[in-house]
TORPA-4810 file (N, C-alpha, C, O; in nm, 3 decimals):
<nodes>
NODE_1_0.505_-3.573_-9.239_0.455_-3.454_-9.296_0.446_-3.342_-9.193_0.405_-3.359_-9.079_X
NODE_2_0.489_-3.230_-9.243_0.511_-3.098_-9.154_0.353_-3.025_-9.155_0.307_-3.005_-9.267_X
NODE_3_0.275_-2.986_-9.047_0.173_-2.927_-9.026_0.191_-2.805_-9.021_0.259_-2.764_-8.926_X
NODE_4_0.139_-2.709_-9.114_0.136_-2.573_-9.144_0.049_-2.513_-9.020_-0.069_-2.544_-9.001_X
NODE_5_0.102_-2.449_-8.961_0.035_-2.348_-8.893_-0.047_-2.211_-8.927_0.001_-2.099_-8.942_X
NODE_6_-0.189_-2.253_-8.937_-0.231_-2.144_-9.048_-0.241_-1.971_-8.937_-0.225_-1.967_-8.816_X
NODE_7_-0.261_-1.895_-8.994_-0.248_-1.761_-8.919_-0.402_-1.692_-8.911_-0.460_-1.646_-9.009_X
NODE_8_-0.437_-1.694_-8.824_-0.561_-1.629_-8.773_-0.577_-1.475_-8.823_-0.495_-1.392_-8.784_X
NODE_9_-0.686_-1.436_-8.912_-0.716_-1.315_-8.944_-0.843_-1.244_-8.963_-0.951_-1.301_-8.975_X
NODE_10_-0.826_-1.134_-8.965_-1.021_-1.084_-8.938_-1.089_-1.093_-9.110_-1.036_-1.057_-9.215_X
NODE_11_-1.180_-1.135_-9.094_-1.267_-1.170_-9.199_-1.281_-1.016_-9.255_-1.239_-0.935_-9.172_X
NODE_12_-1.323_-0.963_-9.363_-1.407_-0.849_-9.447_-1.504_-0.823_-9.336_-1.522_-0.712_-9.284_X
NODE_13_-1.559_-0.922_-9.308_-1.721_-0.851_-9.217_-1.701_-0.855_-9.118_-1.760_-0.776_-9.044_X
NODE_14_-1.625_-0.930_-9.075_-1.567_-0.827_-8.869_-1.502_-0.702_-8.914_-1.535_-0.597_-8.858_X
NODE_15_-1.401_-0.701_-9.022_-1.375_-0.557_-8.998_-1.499_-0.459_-9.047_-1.498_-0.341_-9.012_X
NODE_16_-1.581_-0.499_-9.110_-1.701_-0.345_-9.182_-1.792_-0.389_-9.059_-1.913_-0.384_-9.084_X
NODE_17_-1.762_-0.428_-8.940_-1.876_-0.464_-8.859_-1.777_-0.340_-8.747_-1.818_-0.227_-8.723_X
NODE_18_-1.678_-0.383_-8.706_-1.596_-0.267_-8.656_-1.573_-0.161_-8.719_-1.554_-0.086_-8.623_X
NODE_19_-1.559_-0.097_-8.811_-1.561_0.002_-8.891_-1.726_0.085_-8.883_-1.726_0.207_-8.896_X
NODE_20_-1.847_0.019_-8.863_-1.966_0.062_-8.863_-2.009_0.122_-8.726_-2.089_0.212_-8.703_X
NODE_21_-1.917_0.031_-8.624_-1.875_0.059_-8.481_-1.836_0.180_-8.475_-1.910_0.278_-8.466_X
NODE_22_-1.745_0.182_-8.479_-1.668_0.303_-8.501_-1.721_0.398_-8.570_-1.743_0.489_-8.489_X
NODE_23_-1.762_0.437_-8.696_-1.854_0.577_-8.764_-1.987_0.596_-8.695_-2.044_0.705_-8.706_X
NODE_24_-2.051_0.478_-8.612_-2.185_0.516_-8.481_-2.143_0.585_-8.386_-2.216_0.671_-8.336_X
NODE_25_-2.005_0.560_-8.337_-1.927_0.667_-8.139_-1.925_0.765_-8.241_-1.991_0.868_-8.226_X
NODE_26_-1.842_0.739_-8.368_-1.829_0.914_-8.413_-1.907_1.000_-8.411_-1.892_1.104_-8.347_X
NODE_27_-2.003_0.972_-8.480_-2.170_1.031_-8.523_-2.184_1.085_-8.393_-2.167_1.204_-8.369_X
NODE_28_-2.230_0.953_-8.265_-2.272_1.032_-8.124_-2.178_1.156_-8.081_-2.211_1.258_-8.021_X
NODE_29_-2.060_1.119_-8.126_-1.922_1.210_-8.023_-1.973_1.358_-8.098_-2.007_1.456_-8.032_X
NODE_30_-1.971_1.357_-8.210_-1.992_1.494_-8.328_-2.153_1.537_-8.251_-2.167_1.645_-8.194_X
NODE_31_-2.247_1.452_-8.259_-2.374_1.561_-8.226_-2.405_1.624_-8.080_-2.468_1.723_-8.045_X
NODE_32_-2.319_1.506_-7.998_-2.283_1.541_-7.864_-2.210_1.714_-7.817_-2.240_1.809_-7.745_X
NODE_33_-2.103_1.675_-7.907_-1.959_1.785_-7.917_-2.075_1.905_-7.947_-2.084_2.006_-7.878_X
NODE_34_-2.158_1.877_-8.059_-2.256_2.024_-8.105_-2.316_2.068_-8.011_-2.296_2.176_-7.955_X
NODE_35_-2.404_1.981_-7.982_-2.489_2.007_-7.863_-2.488_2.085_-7.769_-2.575_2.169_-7.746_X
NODE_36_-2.336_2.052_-7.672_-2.254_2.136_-7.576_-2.179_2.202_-7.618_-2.079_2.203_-7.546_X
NODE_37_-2.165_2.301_-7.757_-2.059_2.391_-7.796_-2.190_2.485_-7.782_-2.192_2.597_-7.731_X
NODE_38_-2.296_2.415_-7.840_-2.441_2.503_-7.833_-2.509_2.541_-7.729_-2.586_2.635_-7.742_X
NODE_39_-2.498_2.490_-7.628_-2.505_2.528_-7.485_-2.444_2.545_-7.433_-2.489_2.518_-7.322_X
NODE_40_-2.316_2.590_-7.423_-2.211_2.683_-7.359_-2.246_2.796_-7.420_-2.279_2.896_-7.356_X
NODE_41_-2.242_2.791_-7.547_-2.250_2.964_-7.652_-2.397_3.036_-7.583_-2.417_3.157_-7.568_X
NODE_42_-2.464_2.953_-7.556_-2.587_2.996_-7.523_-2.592_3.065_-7.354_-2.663_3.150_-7.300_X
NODE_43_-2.489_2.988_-7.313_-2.522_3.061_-7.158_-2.390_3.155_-7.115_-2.366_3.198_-7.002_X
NODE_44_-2.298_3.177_-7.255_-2.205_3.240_-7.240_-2.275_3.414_-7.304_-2.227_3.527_-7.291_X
NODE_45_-2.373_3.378_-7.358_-2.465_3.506_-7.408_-2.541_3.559_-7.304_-2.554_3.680_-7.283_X
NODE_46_-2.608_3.438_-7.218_-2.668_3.523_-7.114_-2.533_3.526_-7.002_-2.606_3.570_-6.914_X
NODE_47_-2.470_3.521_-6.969_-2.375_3.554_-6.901_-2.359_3.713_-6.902_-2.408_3.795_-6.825_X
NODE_48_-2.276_3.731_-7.010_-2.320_3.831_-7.110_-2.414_3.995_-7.132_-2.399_4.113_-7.167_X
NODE_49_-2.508_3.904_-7.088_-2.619_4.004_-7.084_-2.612_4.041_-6.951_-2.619_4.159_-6.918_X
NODE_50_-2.596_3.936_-6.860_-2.616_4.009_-6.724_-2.515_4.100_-6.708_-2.545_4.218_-6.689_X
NODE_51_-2.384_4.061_-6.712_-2.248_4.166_-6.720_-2.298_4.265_-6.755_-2.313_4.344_-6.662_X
NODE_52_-2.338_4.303_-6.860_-2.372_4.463_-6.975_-2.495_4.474_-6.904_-2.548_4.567_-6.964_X
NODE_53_-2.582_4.436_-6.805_-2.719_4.516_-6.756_-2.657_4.533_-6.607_-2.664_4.647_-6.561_X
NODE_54_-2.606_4.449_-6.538_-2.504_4.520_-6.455_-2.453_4.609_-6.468_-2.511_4.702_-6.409_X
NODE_55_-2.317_4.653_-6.547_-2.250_4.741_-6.604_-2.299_4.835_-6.641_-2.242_4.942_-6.616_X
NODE_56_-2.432_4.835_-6.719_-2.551_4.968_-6.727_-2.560_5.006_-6.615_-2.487_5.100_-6.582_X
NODE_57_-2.667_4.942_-6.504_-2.709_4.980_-6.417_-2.586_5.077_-6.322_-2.602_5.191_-6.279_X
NODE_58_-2.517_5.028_-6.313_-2.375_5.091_-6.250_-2.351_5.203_-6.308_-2.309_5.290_-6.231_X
NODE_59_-2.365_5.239_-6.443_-2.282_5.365_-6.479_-2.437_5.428_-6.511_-2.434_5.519_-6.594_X
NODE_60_-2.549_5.400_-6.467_-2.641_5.483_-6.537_-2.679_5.577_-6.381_-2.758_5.672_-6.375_X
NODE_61_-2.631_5.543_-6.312_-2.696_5.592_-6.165_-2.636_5.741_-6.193_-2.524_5.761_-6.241_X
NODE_62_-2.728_5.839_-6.157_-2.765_5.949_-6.158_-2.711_6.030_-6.339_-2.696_6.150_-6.363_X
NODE_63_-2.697_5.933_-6.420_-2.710_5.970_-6.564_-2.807_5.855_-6.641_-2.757_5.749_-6.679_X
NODE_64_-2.918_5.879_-6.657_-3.021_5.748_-6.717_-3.018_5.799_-6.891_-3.076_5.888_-6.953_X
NODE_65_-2.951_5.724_-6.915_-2.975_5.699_-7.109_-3.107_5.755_-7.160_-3.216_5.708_-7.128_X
NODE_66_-3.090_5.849_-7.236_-3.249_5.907_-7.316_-3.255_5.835_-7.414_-3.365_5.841_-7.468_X
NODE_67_-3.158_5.747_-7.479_-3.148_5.702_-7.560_-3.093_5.541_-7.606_-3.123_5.472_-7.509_X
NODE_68_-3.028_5.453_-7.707_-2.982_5.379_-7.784_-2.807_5.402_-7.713_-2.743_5.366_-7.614_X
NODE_69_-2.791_5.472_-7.819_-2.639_5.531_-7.827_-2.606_5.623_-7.707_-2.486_5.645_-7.689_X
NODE_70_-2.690_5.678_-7.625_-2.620_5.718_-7.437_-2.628_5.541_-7.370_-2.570_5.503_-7.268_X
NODE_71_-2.683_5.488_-7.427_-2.695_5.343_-7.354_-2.509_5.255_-7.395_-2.417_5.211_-7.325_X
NODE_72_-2.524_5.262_-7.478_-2.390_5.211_-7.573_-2.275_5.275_-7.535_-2.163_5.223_-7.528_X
NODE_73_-2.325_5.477_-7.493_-2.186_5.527_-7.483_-2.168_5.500_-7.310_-2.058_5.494_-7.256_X
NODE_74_-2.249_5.490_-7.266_-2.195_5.443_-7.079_-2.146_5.323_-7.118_-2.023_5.335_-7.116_X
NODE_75_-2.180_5.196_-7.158_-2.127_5.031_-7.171_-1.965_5.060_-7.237_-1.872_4.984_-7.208_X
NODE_76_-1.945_5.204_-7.347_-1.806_5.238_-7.383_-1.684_5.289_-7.296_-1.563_5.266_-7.290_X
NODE_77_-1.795_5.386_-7.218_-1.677_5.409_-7.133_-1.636_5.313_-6.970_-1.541_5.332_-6.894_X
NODE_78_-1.746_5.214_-6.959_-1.697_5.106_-6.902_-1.608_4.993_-6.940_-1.592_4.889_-6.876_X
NODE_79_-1.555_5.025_-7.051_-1.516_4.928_-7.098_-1.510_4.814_-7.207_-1.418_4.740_-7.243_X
NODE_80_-1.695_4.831_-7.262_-1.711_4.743_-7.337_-1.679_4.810_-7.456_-1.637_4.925_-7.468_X
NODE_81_-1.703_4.723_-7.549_-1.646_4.746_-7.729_-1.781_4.691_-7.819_-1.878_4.632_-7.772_X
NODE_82_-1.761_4.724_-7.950_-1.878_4.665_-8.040_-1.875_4.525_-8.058_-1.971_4.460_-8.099_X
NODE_83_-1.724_4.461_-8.016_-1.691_4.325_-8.040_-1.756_4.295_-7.917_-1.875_4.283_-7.948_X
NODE_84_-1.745_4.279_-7.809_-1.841_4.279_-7.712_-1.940_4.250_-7.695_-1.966_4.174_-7.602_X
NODE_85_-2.055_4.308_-7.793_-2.158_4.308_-7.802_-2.242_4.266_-7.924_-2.344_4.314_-7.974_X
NODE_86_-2.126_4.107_-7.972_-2.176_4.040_-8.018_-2.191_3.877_-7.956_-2.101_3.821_-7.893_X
NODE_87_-2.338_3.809_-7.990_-2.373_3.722_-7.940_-2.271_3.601_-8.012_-2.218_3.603_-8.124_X
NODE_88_-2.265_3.491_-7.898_-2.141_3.387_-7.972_-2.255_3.259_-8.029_-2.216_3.178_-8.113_X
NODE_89_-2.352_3.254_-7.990_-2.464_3.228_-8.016_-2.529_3.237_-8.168_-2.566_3.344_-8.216_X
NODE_90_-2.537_3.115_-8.234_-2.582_3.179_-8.400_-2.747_3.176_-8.401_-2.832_3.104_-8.349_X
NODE_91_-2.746_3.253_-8.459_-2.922_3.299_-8.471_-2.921_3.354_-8.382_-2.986_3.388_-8.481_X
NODE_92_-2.917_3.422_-8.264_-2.942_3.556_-8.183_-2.891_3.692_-8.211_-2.786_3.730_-8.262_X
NODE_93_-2.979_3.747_-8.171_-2.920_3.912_-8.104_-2.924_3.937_-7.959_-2.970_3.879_-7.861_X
NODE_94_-2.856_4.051_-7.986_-2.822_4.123_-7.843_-2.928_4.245_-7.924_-2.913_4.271_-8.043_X
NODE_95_-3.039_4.315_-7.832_-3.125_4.449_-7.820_-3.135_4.506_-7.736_-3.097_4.448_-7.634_X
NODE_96_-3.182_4.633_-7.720_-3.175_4.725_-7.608_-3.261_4.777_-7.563_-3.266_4.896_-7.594_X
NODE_97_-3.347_4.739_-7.491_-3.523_4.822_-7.443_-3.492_4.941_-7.347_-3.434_4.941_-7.239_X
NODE_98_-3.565_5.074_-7.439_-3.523_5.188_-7.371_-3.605_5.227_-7.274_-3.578_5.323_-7.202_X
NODE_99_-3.726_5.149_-7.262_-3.840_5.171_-7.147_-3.781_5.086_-7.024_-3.848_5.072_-6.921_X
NODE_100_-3.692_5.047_-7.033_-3.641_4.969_-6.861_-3.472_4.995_-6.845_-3.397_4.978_-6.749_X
NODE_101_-3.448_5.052_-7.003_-3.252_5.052_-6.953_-3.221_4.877_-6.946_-3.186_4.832_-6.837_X
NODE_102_-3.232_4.792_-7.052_-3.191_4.723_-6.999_-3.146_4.630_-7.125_-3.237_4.641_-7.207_X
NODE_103_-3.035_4.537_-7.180_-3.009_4.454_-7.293_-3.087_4.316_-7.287_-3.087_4.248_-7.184_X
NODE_104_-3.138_4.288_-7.376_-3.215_4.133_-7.393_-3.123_4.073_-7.513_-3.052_4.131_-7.594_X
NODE_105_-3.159_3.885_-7.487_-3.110_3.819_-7.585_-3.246_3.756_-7.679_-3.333_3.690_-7.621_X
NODE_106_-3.253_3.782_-7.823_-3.345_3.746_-7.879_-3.279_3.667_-7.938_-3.157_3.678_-7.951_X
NODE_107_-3.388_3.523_-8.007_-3.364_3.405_-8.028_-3.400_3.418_-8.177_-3.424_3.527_-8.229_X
NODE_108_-3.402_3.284_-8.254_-3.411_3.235_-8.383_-3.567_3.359_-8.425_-3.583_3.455_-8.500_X
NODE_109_-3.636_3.299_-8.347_-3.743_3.316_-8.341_-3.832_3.420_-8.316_-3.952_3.420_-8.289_X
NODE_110_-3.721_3.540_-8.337_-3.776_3.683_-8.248_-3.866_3.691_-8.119_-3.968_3.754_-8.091_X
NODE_111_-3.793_3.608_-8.059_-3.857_3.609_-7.938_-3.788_3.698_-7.789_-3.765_3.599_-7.719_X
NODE_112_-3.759_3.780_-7.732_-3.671_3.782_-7.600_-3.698_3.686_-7.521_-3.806_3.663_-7.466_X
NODE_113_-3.585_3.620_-7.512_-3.565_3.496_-7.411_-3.482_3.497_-7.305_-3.481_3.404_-7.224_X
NODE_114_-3.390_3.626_-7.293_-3.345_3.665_-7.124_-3.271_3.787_-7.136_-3.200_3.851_-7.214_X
NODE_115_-3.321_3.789_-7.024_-3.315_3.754_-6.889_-3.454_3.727_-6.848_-3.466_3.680_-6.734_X
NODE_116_-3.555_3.745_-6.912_-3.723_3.700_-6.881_-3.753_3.745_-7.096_-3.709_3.821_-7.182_X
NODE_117_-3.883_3.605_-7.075_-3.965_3.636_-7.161_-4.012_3.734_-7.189_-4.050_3.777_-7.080_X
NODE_118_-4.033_3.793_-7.248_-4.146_3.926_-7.340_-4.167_3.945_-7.502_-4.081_3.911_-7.584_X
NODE_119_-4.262_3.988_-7.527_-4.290_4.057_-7.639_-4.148_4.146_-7.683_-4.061_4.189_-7.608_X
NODE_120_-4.162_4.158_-7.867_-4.077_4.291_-7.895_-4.186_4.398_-7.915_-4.295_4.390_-7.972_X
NODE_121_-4.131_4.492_-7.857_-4.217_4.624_-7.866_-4.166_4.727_-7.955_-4.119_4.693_-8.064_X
NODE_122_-4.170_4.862_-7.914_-4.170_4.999_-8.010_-4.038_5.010_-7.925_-3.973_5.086_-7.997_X
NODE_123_-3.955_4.980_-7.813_-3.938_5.024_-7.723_-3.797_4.996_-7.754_-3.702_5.058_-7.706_X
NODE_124_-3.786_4.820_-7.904_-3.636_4.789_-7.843_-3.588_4.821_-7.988_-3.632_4.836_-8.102_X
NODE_125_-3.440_4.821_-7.894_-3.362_4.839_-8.027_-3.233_4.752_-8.086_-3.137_4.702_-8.027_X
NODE_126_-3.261_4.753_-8.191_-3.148_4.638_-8.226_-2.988_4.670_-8.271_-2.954_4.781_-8.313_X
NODE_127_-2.931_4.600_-8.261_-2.764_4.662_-8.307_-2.728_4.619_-8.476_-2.709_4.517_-8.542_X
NODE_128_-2.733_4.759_-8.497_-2.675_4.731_-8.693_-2.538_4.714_-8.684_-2.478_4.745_-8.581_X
NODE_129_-2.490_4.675_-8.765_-2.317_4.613_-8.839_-2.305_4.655_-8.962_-2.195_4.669_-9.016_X
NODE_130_-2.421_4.679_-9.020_-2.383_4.674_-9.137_-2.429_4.486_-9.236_-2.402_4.455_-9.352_X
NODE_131_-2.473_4.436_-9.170_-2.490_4.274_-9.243_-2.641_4.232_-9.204_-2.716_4.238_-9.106_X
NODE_132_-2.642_4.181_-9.346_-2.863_4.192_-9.379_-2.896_4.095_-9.257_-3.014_4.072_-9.229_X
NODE_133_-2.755_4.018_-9.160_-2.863_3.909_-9.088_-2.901_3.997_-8.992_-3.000_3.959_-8.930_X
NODE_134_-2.849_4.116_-8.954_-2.894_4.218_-8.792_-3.032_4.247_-8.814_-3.077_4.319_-8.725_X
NODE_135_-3.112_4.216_-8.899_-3.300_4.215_-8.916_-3.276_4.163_-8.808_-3.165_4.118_-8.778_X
NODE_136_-3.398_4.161_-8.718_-3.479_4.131_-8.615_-3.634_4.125_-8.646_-3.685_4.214_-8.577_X
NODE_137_-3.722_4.067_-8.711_-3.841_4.083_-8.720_-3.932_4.128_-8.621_-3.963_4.037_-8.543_X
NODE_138_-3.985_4.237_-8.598_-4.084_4.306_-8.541_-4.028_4.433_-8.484_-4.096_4.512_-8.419_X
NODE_139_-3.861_4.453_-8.521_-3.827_4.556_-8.430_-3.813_4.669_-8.577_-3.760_4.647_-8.687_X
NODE_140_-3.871_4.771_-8.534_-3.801_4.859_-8.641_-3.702_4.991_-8.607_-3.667_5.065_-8.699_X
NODE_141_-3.664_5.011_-8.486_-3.559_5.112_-8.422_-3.418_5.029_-8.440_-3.419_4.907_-8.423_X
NODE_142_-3.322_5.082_-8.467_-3.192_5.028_-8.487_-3.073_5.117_-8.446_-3.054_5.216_-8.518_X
NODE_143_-3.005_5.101_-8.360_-2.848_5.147_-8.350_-2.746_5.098_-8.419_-2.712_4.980_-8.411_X
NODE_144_-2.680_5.194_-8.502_-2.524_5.179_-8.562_-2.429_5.121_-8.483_-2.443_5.157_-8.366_X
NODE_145_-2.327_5.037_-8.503_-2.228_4.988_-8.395_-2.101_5.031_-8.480_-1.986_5.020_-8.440_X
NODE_146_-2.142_5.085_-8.607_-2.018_5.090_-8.745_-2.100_5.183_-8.800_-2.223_5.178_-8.795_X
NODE_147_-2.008_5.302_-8.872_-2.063_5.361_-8.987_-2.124_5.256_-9.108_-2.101_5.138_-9.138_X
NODE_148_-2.164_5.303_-9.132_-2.250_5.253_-9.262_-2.239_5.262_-9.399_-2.288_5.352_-9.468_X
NODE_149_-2.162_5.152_-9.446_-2.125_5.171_-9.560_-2.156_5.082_-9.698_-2.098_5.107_-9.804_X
NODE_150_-2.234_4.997_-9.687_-2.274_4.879_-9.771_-2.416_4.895_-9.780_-2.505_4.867_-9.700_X
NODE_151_-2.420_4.950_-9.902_-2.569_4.973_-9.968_-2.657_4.868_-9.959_-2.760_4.844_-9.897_X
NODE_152_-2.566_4.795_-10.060_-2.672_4.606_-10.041_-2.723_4.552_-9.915_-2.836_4.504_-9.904_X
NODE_153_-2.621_4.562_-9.802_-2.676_4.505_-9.674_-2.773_4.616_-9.618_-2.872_4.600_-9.548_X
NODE_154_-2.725_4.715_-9.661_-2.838_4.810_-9.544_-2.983_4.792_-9.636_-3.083_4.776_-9.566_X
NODE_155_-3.005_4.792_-9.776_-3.094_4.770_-9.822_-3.180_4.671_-9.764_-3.294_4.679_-9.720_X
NODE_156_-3.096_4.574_-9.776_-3.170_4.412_-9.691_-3.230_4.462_-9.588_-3.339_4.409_-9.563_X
NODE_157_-3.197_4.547_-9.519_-3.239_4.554_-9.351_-3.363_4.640_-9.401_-3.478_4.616_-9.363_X
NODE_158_-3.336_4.725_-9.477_-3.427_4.849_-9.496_-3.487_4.872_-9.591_-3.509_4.993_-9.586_X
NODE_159_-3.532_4.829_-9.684_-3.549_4.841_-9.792_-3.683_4.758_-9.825_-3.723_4.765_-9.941_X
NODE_160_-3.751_4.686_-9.737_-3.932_4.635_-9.752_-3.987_4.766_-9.721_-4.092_4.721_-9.768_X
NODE_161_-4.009_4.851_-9.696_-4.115_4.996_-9.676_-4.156_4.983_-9.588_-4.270_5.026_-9.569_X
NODE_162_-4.097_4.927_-9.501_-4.110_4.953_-9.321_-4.102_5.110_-9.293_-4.086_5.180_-9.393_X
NODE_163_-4.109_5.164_-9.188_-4.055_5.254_-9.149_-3.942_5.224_-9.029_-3.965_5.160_-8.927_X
NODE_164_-3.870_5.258_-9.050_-3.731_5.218_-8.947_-3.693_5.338_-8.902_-3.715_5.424_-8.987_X
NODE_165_-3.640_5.385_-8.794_-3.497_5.436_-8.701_-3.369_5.390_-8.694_-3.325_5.290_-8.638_X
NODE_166_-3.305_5.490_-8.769_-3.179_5.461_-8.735_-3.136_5.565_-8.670_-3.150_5.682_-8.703_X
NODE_167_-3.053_5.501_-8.523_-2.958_5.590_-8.511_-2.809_5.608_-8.533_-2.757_5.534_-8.449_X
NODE_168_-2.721_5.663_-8.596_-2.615_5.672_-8.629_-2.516_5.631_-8.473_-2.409_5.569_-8.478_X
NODE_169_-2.554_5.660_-8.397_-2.447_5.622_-8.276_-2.353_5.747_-8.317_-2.235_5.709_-8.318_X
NODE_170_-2.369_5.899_-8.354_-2.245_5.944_-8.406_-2.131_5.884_-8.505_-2.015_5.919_-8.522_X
NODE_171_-2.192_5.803_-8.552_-2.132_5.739_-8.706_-2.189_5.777_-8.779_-2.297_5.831_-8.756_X
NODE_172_-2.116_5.759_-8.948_-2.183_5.863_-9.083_-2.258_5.726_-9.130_-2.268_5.614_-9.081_X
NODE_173_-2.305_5.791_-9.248_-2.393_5.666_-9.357_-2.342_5.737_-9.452_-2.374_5.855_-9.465_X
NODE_174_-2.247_5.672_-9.542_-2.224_5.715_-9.681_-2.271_5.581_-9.819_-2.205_5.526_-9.907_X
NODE_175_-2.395_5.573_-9.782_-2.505_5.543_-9.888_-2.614_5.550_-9.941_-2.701_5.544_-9.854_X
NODE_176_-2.671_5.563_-10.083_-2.764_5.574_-10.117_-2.870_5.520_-10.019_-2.825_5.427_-9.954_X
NODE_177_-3.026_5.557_-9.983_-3.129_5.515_-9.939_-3.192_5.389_-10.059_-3.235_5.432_-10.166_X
NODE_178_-3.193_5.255_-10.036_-3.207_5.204_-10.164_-3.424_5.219_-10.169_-3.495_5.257_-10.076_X
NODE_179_-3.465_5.178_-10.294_-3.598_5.210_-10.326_-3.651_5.123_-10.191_-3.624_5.033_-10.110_X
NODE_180_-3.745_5.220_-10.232_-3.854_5.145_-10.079_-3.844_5.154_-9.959_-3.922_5.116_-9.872_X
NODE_181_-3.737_5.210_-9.948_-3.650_5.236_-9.786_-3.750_5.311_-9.751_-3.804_5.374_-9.842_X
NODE_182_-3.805_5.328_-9.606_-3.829_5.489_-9.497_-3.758_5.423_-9.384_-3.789_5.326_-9.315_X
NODE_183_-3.640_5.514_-9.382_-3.541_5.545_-9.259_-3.522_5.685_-9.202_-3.483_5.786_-9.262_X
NODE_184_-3.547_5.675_-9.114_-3.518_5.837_-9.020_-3.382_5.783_-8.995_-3.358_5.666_-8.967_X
NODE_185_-3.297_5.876_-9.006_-3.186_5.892_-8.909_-3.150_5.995_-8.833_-3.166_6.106_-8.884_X
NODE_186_-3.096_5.988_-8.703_-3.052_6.052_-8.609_-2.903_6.038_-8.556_-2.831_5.940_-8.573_X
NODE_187_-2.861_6.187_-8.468_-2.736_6.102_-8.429_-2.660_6.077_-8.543_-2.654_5.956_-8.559_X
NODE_188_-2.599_6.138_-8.630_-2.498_6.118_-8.731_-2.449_6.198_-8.823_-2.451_6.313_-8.779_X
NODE_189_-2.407_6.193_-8.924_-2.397_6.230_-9.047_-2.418_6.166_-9.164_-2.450_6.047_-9.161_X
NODE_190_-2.404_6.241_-9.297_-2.460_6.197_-9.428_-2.325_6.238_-9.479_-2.305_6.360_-9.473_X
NODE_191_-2.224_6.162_-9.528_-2.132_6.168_-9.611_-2.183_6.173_-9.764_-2.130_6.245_-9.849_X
NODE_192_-2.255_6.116_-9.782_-2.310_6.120_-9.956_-2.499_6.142_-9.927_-2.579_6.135_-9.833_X
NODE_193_-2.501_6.176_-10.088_-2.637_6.276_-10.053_-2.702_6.146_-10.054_-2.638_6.053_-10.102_X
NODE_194_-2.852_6.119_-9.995_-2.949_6.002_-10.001_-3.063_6.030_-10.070_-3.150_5.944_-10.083_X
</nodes>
């Protein structure tokens, strides 16, 4: 009688035992991969910031910004852009405190978290786009980086009965003031009546 040589093979539960293996490295590799995409973005913002308070400081010597938009227009003619002067960082801003000349990065949390801790004051100002996430809670001064053209989003920003500042940056606003709004604007034009 001829002896069959039987063939060795992986059971159902070695393979869902390797298979369970395998979707655990994934899991780690994925929250890992986040983690450090999230801390690069994060120190590629303060990077960032120091460049553009450098770059201030440099072009402000013997012309000091009275303003938002003289702050924005020296960082322009150095070079920088509105693309620029967005954070790669989700949930932050980039703001501008006009009592020191200087850009901060604020967190989830409306907090300034660099280049040093502080309070938000009367003092800073935040960069509009045009999109309801550029709120900053506690700040109510705002610089244009774009004319202004989206009622709905600017509403979002403006539209609880705060009193806000805007400055146009020499950009227009061609939209209605929606109910509840108080916005000053400066620095611009009014393409349509408000």
């Amino acid at each position: 009688m001829l002896k069959r040589k039987l063939k060795k093979a992986f059971t159902l539960v070695e393979l869902l035992v390797v298979i369970a293996i395998l979707a655990i490295l994934a899991t780690v590799s994925v929250v890992g991969y986040t983690q450090f995409t999230k801390r690069a973005h994060l120190s590629n913002d303060q990077s960032t910031i120091g460049m553009i308070n450098d770059n201030l400081r440099a072009a402000s010597v013997g012309n000091e910004p009275e303003s938002a938009s003289d702050a924005l227009s020296l960082l322009y003619q150095v070079g920088f852009t509105s693309d620029k002067l967005e954070p790669y960082s989700a949930g932050y801003h980039y703001v501008y405190d006009s009592s020191d000349n200087m850009f901060y990065l604020v967190d989830d949390n409306d907090t300034i978290v660099y280049p040093e801790e502080k309070a938000i004051g009367a003092t800073i100002w935040g960069l509009y786009r045009n999109r309801d996430t550029d709120k900053i809670n506690g700040v109510t001064n705002y610089v244009a980086l774009e004319p202004v053209t989206d009622a709905g989003k600017f509403g979002t920003v403006f539209g609880d009965g705060t009193a806000y500042v805007l400055n146009l940056n020499s950009y227009y606003i061609g939209v209605a003031k929606p109910a509840g709004a108080n916005v000053t604007l400066t620095n611009g034009s009014v393409r349509r009546r408000m």
